[in-house]
C-alpha positions in Angstrom: 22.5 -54.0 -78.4 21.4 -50.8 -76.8 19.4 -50.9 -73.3 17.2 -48.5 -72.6 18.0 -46.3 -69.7 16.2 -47.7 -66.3 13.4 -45.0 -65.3 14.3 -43.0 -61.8 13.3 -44.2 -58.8 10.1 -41.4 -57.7 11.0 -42.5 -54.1 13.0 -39.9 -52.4 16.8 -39.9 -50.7 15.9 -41.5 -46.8 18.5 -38.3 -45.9 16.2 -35.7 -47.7 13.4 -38.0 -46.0 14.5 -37.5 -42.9 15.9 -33.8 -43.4 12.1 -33.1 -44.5 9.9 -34.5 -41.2 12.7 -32.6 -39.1 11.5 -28.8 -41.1 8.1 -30.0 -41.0 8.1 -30.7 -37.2 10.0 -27.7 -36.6 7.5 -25.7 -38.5 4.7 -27.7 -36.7 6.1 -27.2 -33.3 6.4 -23.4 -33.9 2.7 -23.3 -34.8 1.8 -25.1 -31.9 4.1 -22.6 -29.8 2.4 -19.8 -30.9 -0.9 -21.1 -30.7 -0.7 -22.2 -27.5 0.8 -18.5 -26.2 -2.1 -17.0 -28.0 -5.0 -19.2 -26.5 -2.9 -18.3 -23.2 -3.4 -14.6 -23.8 -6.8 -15.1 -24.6 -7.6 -16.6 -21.3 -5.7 -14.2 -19.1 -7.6 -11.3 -20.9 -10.6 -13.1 -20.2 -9.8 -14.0 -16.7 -8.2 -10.7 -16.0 -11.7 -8.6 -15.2 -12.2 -11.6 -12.8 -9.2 -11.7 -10.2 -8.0 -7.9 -10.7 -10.3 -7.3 -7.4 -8.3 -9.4 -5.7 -4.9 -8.4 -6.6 -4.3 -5.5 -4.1 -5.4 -8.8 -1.0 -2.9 -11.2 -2.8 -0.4 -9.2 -2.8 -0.5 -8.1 0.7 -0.7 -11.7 1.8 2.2 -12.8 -0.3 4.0 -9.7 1.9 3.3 -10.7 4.7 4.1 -14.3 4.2 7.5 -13.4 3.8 7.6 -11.0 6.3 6.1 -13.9 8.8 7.8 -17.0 6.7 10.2 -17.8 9.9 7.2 -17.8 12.1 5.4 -20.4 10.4 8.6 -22.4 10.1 9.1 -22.2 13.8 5.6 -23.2 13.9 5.8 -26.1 11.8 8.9 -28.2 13.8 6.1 -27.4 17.0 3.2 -29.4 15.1 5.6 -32.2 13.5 6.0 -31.0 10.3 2.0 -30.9 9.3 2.0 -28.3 7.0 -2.0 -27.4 6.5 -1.7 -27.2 10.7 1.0 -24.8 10.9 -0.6 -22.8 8.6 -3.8 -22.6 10.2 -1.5 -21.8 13.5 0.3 -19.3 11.8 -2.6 -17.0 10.2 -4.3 -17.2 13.7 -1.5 -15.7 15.5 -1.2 -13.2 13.0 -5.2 -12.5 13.0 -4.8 -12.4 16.7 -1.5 -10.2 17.2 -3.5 -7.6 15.2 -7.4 -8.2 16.4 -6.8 -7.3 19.7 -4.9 -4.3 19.9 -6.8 -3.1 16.5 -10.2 -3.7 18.3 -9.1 -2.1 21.2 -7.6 1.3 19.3 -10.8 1.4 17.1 -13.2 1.4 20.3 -11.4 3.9 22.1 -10.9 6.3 19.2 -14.4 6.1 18.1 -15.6 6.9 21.8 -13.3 10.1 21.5 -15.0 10.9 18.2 -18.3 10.3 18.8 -17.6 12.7 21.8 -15.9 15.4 19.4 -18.9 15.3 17.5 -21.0 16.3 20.2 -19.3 19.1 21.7 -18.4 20.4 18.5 -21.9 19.3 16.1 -24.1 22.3 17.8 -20.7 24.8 17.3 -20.4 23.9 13.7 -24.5 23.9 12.9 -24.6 27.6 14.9 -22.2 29.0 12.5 -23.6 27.2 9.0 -26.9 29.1 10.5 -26.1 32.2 12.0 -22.5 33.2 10.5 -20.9 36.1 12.4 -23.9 36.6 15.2 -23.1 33.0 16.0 -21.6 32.0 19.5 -18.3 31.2 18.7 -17.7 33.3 16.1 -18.3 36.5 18.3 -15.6 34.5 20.9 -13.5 34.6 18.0 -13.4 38.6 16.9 -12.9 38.7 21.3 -9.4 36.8 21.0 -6.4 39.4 20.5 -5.1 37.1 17.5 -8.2 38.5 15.5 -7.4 41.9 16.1 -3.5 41.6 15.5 -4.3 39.9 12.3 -6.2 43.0 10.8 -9.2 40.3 10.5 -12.1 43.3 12.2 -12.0 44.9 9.0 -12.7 41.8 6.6 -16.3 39.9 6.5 -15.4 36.4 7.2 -19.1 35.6 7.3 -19.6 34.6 3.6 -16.2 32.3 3.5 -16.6 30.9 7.0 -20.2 29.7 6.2 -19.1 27.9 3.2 -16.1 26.6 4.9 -18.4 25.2 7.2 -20.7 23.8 4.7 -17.7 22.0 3.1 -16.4 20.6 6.0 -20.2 19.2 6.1 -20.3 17.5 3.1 -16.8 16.4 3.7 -17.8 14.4 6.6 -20.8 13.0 4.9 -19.4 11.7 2.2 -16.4 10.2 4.6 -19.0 8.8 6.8 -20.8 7.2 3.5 -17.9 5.9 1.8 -16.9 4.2 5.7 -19.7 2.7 6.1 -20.6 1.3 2.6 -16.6 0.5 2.5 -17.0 -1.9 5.6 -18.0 -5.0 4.2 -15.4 -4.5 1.3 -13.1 -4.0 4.1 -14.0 -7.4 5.4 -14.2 -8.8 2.9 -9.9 -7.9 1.4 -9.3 -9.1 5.2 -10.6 -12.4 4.6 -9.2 -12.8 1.3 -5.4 -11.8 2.3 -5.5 -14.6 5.3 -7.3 -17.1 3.2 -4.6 -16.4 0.4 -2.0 -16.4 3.5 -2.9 -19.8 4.3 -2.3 -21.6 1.0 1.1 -19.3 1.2 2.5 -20.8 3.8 1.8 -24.2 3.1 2.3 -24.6 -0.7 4.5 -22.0 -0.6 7.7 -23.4 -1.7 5.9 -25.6 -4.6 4.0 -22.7 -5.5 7.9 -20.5 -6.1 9.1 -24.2 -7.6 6.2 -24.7 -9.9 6.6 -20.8 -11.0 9.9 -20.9 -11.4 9.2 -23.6 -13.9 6.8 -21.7 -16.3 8.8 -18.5 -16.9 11.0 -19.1 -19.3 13.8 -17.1 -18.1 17.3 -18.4 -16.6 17.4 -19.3 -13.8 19.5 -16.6 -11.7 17.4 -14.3 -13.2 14.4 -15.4 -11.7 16.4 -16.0 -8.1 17.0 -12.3 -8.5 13.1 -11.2 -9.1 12.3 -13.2 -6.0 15.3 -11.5 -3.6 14.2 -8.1 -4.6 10.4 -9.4 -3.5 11.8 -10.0 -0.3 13.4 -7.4 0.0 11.1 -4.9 -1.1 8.5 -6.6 1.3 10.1 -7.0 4.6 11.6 -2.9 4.3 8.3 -1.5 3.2 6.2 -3.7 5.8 8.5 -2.7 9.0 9.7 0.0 7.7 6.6 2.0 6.9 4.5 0.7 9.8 7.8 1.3 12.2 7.6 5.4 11.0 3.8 5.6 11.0 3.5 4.4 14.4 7.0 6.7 15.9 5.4 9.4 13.8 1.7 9.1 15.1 2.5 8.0 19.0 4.7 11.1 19.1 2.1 13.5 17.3 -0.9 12.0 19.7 1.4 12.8 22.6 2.3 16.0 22.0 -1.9 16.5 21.7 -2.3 15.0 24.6 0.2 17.0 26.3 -1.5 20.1 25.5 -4.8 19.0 26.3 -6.3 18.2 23.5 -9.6 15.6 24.4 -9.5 13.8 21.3 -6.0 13.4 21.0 -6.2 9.7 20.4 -8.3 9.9 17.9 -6.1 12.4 16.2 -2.8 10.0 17.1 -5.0 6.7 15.1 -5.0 9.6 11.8 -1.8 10.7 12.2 -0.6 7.3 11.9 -2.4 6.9 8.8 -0.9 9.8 7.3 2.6 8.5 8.5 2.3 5.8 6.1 2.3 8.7 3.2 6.0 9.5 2.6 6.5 13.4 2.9 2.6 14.0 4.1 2.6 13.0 7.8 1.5 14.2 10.9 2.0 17.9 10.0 -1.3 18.1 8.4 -3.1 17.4 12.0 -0.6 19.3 13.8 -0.5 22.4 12.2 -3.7 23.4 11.9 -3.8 22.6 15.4 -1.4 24.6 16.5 -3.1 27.5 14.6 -6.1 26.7 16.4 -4.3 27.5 19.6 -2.7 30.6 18.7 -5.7 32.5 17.9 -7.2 31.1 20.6 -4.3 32.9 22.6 -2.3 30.4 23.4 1.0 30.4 21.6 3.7 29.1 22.7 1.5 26.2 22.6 0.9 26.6 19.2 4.1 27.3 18.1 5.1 23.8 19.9 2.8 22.1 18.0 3.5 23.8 14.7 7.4 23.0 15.7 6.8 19.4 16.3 5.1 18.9 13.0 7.1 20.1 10.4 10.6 19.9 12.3 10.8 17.5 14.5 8.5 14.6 13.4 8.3 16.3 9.7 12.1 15.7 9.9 11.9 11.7 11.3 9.6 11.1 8.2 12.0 12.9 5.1 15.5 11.3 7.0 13.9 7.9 7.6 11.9 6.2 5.4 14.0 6.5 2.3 16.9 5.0 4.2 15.1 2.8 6.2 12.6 1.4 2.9 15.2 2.7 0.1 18.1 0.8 0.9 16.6 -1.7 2.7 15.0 -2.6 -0.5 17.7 -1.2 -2.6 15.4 1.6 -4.0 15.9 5.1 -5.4 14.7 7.5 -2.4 12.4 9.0 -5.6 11.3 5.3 -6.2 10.2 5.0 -3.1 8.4 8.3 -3.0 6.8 7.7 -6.2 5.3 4.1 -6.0 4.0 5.0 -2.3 1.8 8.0 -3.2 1.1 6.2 -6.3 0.3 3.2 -5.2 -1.5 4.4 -2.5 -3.9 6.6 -5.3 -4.6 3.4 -7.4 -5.2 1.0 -4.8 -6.1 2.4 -1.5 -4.4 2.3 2.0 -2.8 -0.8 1.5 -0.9 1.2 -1.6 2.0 1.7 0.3 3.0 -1.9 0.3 1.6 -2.9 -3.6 3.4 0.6 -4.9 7.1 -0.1 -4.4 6.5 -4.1 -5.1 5.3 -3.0 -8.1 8.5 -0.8 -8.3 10.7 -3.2 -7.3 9.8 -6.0 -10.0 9.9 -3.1 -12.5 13.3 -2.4 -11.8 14.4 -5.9 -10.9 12.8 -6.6 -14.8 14.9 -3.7 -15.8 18.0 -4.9 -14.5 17.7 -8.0 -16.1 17.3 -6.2 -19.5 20.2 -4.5 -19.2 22.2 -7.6 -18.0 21.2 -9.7 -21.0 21.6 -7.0 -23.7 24.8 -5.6 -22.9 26.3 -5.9 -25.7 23.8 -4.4 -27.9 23.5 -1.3 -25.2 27.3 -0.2 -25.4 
């Protein structure tokens, strides 16, 4: 007798079971990936417009952290290992190691100012007024420089007068942007030490903790962080070492030859310093110009010497050794991401520029270490 064949069993193999949740999680879990990474860009685009102001004081504060780092550990065996009192310690004796003498500087250089602009405001309003029938423009056509130069036979009137007017406006707008810049001023200062204070004492969680979200091996990231450091500490000392050799000399050689407002002058030249391959050359050569028409040239000369070869020199031999290899930067790196850092983000450029530079080439290392293979 025939039997009739059983019907299949509709349940599935438990292995193809199995092998199914395993693709379907998989797939699952790639969704959720990718969701998750784009609600995370979402954010940060969002969030972006909202801490960019702050950037330029973060960064500066997480430079000076680790330029001050041993400091605050020093600090922190004093105080028995309390971490929020240290810090405190710490960002005072910074505030204060720079308060005073910055106060004091500030005081006495805008005494000499003030005092430049009131022996020199009537001088500058007589010539926007009268041109050549001015005072000290027929002083002028009475030194021998004018006559050397061939200028008796040229009308400087019409370009002096707008020269003048320019310089005006100049220091306007200068004097403007200072005074509505103040409060911003203030403002960064307090951000960087409030920033400098969670530094110090979350510091190492806060490395930990990033470490931990970029998904990168781990060698790779210990290399971003030792080029941080070392891109800090050489930009820090070394830019602020040059800028104040470079200024202190140029002020002395002012005051040397008798210039009143020579400290005033020094506090510029030492912002210039900071500028790599700018310097003090554009106080002292003008200058020393100044005093050779005005007859005295050897003085000039002096000062024109001391600007573009002697100081000039300090500044081109210097900083790229002393901030390029330090930080184990291209001298052109270096040149580049200081004047461009200091056009995007102000003053304080010349330490967020070569950072900048410095993660961009650490990044760039680590590109070329992972995809070897595929370069050669």
């Amino acid at each position: 007798m025939d039997h009739a064949p059983k019907p299949e069993d509709p349940s599935p193999d438990p292995e193809k079971k199995t092998a199914l949740k395993v693709v379907l999680n998989r797939r699952n879990t790639k969704v959720n990936q990718f969701a998750i990474i784009g609600i995370l860009v979402l954010v940060a685009a969002a969030i972006l417009p909202i801490v960019k102001i702050f950037f330029v004081p973060v960064v500066v504060a997480a430079t000076l952290c680790t330029l001050f780092y041993p400091v605050y550990r020093f600090i922190l065996k004093i105080v028995g290992n309390r971490a929020g009192l240290g810090s405190i310690l710490c960002c005072l004796g910074i505030l204060l190691c720079f308060l005073a003498p910055t106060y004091l500087v500030v005081y006495l250089v805008l005494r000499q100012a003030f005092g430049l602009y009131h022996s020199i405001g009537p001088v500058i309003a007589d010539i926007a007024a009268r041109g050549s029938s001015s005072a000290a423009f027929t002083h002028l056509k009475n030194l021998p420089a004018y006559h050397d130069l061939g200028l008796d036979n040229v009308d400087l009137t019409i370009p002096i007068q707008q020269g003048v007017k320019t310089v005006l406006a100049a220091g306007t707008h200068v004097l403007t942007r200072t005074s509505s810049g103040v409060l911003t001023l203030f403002a960064g200062i307090f951000v960087m030490f409030f920033t400098m204070f969670y530094f110090f004492r979350d510091g190492e969680g806060l490395v930990v903790r990033l470490k931990y979200l970029v998904p990168i091996r781990g060698d790779y990231e210990d290399m971003i962080i030792a080029r941080f450091l070392l891109i800090s500490r050489a930009t820090v000392m070394g830019t602020l070492f040059l800028g104040l050799l470079e200024g202190s000399l140029g002020a002395m050689t002012l005051l040397v030859f008798g210039t009143k407002a020579w400290l005033m002058w020094g506090f510029i030249m030492i912002i210039l310093a900071t500028m790599p391959f700018i310097g003090t050359w554009v106080v002292l050569v003008p200058a020393g110009i100044i005093q050779i028409f005005m007859d005295n040239t050897w003085q000039g000369c002096t000062m024109i010497f001391m600007g573009l070869i002697v100081i000039g020199n300090i500044d081109n031999f210097l900083r790229p050794r002393i901030v390029g290899r330090g930080a184990k930067l291209h001298d052109l790196v270096v040149f580049f991401s200081s004047l461009g850092g200091i056009a995007v983000f102000g003053v304080m450029g010349f330490i967020v520029g070569p950072v900048i530079a410095s993660l961009f080439i650490s990044v760039l290392d680590i590109y070329g270490m992972e995809f070897e293979r595929h370069l050669k």
